[in-house]
Structures are given as structure tokens and as C-alpha cells.
N, C-alpha and C positions, 0 to 999 in steps of 0.2 A: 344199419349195414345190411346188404341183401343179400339173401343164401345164394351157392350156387345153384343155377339153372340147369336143369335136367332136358335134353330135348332128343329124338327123335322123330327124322323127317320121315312124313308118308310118303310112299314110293306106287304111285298108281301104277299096275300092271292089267292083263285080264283070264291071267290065269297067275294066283300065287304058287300054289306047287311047280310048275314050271317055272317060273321066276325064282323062285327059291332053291331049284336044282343048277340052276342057272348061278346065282351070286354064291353057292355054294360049292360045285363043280368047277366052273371055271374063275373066281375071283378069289377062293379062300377063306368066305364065309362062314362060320357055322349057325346052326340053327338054335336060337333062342327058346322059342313056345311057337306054336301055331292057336290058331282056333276056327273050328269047323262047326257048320247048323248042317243038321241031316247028313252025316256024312262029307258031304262036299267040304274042302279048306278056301276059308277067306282071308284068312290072315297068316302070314307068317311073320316074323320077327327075324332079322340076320344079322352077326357082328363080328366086326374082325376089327383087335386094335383099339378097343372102345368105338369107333366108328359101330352105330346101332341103327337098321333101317327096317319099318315096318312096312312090308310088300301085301299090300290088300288088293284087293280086287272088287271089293262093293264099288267103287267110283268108275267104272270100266270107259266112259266118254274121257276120264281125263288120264287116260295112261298114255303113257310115254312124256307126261309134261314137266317132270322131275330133272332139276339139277342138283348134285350133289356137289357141292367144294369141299375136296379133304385135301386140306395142308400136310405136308411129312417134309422129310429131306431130301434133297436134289437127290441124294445118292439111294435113297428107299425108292423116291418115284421111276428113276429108271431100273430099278431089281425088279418092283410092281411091272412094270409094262412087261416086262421080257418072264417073268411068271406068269401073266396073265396073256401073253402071245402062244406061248408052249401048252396053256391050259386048253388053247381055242377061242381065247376070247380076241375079239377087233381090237386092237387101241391105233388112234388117229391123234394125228401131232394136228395140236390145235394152237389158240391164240386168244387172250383176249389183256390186251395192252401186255403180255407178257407170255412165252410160250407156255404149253402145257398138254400132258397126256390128257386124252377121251376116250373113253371107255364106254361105249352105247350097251345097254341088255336089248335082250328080243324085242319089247315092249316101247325101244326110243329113248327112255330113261337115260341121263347122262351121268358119269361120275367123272367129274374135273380134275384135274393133279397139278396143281402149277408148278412152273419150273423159276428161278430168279430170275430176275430182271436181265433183259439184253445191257 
């Protein structure tokens, strides 16, 4: 039988502390750990809801290449949008084979919300 699986997506950005103010400010985030060399921050860690994303910045060619799909209820995903509209952040009514909120950060990064089936 096989254990559960533990995962957290990298989230390429190219500044983590601004991205980290960002999924924390306007998403509802909080802050996990960070880790910094010389002072500067490369990593932070963010979670809301068990949803866990690690925003680094050492891959700085590949940010903004991230999709996130977080599942919830029709009725949580539209509180999220209209939370996340009042906080400042974009959400754009999207689609793919089914409607759903999008949620970009600075970086391009996307977070997915599906909605049910038309």
C-alpha cells in the first residue's frame, strides 16, 4: 500500500519577498519559512487551507511558468474571487473545458479555480 504523497509546487518568481507580499497581502497567504544566503531571500514558503507553495527565485528564466489547480466549492471559489478583488488582486473568468477564476501574480504565475461543469 503506498503512503500519502506529500507535494509542494515551485512557484518561479524573480523577486521572492515581493511575491511573498504579494500571495500574502492580497491572496491570504501566510508565511511558512523563508531561506536567505547573504542576506538576500530565495525562498519563501506560503499556505493557505493546506494549499503549500514554494516561491524561489534561483530559476529566474522560468517565472511566471507556473499553474496552480486548486479545487474548493463553487460557493468558496466565488467568496475567493471577490476577497481577492477587494484585496487588489486581478481575477479573470477563464475556461478550460469548464469555467473558472484566474488569478495571475506579478510574475504571470497562474492560480486556477474551477467552477462545475456548464
Amino acid at each position: 500500500m503506498a503512503k500519502r504523497w506529500y507535494s509542494r509546487p515551485l512557484v518561479f518568481v524573480r523577486d521572492a519577498e515581493a511575491a511573498a507580499d504579494f500571495y500574502t497581502g492580497k491572496l491570504g497567504f501566510r508565511e511558512s519559512w523563508r531561506y536567505a544566503e547573504d542576506g538576500k531571500v530565495l525562498i519563501v514558503q506560503v499556505a493557505r487551507n493546506g494549499c503549500e507553495l514554494i516561491l524561489t527565485q534561483q530559476w529566474p528564466k522560468a517565472a511566471g511558468t507556473a499553474v496552480i489547480f486548486i479545487s474548493i466549492d463553487e460557493a468558496e471559489v466565488r467568496e475567493l474571487a471577490a476577497e481577492f478583488t477587494y484585496a487588489g488582486a486581478t481575477v479573470e473568468d477563464g475556461r478550460w473545458g469548464y469555467p473558472m477564476k484566474v488569478v495571475m501574480d506579478p510574475d504571470g504565475n497562474q492560480l486556477w479555480f474551477p467552477l462545475p461543469a456548464d
